[in-house]
C-alpha positions in Angstrom: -20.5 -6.1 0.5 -20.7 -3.9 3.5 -18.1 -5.1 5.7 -16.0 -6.7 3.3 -12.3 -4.9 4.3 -11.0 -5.7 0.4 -14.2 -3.8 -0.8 -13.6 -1.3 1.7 -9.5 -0.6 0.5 -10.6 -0.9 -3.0 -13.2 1.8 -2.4 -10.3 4.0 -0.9 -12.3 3.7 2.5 -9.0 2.4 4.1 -5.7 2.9 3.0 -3.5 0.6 1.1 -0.4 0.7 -0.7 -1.6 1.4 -4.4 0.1 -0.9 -7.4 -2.5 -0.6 -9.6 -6.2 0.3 -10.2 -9.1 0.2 -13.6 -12.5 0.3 -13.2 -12.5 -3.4 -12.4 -9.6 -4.0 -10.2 -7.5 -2.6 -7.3 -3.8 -4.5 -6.4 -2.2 -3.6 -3.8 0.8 -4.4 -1.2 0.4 -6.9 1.5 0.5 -6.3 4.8 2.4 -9.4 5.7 4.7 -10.4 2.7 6.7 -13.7 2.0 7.7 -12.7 -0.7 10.4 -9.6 -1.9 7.3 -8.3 -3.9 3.7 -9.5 -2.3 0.8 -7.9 -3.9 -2.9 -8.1 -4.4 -5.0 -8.1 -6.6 -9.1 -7.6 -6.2 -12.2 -7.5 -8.4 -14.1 -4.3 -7.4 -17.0 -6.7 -7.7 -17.2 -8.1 -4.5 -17.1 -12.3 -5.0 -16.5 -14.1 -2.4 -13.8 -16.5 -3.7 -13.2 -18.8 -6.9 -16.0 -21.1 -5.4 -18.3 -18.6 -5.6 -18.3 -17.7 -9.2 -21.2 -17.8 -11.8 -21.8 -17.8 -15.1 -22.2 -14.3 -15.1 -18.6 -13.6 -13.2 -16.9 -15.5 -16.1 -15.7 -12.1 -17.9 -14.7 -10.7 -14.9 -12.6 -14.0 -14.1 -10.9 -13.7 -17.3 -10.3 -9.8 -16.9 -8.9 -10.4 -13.6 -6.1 -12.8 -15.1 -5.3 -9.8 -17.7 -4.9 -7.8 -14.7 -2.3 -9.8 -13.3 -0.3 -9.7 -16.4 -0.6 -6.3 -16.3 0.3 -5.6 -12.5 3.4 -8.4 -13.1 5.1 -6.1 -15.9 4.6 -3.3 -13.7 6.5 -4.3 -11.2 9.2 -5.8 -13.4 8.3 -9.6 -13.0 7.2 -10.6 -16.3 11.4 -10.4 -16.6 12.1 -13.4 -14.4 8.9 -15.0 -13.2 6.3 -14.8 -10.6 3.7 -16.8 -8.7 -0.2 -16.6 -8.9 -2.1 -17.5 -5.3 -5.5 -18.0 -5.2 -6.3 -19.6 -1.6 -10.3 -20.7 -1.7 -11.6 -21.4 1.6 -10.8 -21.5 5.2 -8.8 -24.7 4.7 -6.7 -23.3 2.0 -5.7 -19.9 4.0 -8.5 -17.9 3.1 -8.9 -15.2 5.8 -10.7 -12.5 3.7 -13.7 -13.5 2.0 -13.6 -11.8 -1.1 -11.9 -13.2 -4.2 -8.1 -12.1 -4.7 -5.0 -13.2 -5.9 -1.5 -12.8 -4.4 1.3 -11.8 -6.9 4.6 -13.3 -5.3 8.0 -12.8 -6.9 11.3 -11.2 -6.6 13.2 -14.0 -5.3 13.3 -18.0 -6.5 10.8 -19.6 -5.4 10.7 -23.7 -4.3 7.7 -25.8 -5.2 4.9 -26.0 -2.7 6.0 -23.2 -0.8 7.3 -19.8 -1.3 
């Protein structure tokens, strides 16, 4: 999408602090963490949010949780645990319009919040 600011850092069309990139995904730091560690994680394929997905978006769905696994042990939190955020919709906290989970860990974290 044309002015879709998560398609334009996964493009490299603004920086970012890279975690971790394939040909289907781009994670990267958060601007504004609550966590110790607070990264994102995008499908290149611009989507909306979880709301939005079709048939067709199941694989990349699926591929997009093996991403997370695979950004997690990166960064060391496979060790001691970490939280998956997906926010869908204005209500929830979306503020970007483009599917993408945040990766929270590094610290204990307390049930709903962080």
């Amino acid at each position: 999408m044309e002015d879709c600011l998560f398609c334009k850092i996964s493009q490299g069309e603004i920086p970012s602090t890279k975690v971790y990139e394939d040909d289907d995904f781009f994670a990267f730091k958060d601007i504004n963490p609550v966590a110790p560690v607070h990264v994102l994680v995008v499908p290149k394929k611009h989507i909306a949010n979880i709301a939005s997905l079709t048939e067709e978006d199941a694989a990349v769905a699926g591929k997009m949780l093996y991403a997370i696994q695979k950004v997690a042990h990166l960064l060391g939190l496979d060790k001691d645990g970490y939280r998956v955020v997906f926010n869908t919709g204005e209500k929830a906290g979306q503020t970007v319009l483009h599917m993408h989970a945040h990766i929270l860990g590094g610290k204990e974290m307390a049930w709903p919040g962080v």
